[in-house]
Backbone bond lengths (Angstrom), bond angles and torsions (degrees), N, CA, C in turn:
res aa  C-N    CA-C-N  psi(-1)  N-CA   C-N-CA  omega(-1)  CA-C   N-CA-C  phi
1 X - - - 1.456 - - 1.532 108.88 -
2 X 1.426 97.29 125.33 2.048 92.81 168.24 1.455 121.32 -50.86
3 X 1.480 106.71 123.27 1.485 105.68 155.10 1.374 145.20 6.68
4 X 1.771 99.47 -65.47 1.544 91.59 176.94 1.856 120.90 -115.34
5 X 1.717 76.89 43.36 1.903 81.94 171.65 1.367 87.67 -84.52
6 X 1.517 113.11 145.59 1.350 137.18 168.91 1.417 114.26 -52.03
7 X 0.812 115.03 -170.06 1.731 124.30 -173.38 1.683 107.33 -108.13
8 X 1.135 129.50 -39.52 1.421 124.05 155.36 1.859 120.00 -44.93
9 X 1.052 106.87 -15.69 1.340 111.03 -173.53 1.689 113.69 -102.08
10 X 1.302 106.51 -37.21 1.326 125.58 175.64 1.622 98.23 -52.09
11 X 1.361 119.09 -54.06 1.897 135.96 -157.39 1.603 102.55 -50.58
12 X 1.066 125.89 140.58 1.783 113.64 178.40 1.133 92.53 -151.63
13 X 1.130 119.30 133.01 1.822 147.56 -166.65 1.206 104.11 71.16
14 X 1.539 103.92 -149.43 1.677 117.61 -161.22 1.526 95.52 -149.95
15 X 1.555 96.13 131.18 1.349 118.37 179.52 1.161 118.03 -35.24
16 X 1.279 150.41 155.66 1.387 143.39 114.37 1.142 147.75 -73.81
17 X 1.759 111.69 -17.45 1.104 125.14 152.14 1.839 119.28 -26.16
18 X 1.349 123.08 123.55 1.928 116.36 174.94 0.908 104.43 -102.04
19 X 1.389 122.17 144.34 1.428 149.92 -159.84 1.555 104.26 -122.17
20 X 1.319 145.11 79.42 1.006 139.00 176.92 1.238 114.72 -64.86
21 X 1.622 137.01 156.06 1.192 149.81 -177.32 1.035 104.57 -101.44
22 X 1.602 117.41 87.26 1.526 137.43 179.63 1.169 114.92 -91.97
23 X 1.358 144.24 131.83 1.411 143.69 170.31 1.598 98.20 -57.71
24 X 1.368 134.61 -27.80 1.484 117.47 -162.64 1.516 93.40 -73.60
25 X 1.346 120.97 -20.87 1.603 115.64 -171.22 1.486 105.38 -85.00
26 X 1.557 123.76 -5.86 1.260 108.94 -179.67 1.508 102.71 -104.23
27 X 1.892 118.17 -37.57 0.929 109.50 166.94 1.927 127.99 -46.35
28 X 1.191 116.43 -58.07 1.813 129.24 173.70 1.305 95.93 -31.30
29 X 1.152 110.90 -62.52 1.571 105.31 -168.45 1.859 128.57 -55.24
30 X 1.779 88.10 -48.01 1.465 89.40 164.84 1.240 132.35 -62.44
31 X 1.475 118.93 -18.67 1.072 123.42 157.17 1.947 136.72 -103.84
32 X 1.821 69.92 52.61 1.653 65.89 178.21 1.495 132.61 75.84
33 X 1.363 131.66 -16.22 1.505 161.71 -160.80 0.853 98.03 -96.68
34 X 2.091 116.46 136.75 1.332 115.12 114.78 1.301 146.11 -43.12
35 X 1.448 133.48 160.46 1.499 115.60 170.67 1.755 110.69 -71.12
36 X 1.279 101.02 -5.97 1.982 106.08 -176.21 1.766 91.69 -86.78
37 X 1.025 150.25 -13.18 1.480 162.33 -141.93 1.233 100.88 -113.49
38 X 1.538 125.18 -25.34 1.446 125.94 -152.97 1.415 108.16 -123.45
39 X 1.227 113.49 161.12 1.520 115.30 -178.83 1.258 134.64 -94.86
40 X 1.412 111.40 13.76 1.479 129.22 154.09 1.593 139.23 -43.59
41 X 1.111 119.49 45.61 1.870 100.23 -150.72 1.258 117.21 -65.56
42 X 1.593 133.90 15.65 1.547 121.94 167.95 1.523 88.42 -110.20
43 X 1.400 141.87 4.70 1.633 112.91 165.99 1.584 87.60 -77.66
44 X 1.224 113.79 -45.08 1.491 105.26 -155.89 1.278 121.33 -75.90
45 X 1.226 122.25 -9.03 1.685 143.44 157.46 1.661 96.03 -62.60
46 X 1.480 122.58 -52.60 1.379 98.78 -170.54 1.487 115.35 -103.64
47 X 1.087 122.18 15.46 1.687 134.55 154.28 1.536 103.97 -82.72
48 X 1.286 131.26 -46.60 1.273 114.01 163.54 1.546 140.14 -76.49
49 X 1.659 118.84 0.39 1.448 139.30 133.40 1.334 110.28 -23.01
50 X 1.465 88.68 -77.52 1.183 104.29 -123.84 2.467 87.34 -83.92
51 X 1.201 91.06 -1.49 1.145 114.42 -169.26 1.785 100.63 -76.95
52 X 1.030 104.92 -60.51 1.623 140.17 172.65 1.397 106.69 -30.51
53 X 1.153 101.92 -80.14 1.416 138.03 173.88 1.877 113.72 -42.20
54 X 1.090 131.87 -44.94 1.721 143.75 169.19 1.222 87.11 -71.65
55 X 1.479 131.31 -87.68 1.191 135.17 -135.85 1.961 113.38 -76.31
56 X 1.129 111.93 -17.97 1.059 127.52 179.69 1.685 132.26 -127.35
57 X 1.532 117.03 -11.79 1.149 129.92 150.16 1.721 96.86 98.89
């Protein structure tokens, strides 16, 4: 792949990592927060999955 294809383009398939629909992820946000900022530790267990997983294969 060329160089300056973006990183969305590079990605091929679909995660498996699960992303549950946690209020701490809606709360963080409303306040301004990361999910690493917040005191949730299973959003932030699965933001860093799922984190893992894209950036590192």
């Amino acid at each position: 792949m060329p160089k300056n294809t973006s990183l969305i383009f590079q990605i091929s398939g679909m995660a498996t990592t699960l992303i549950y629909d946690r209020i701490a992820l809606r709360d963080c946000v409303a306040e301004g927060k990361s999910v690493f900022e917040w005191k949730d530790a299973k959003a932030k267990a699965e933001i860093s999955a799922l984190m893992e997983e894209v950036f590192r294969g």
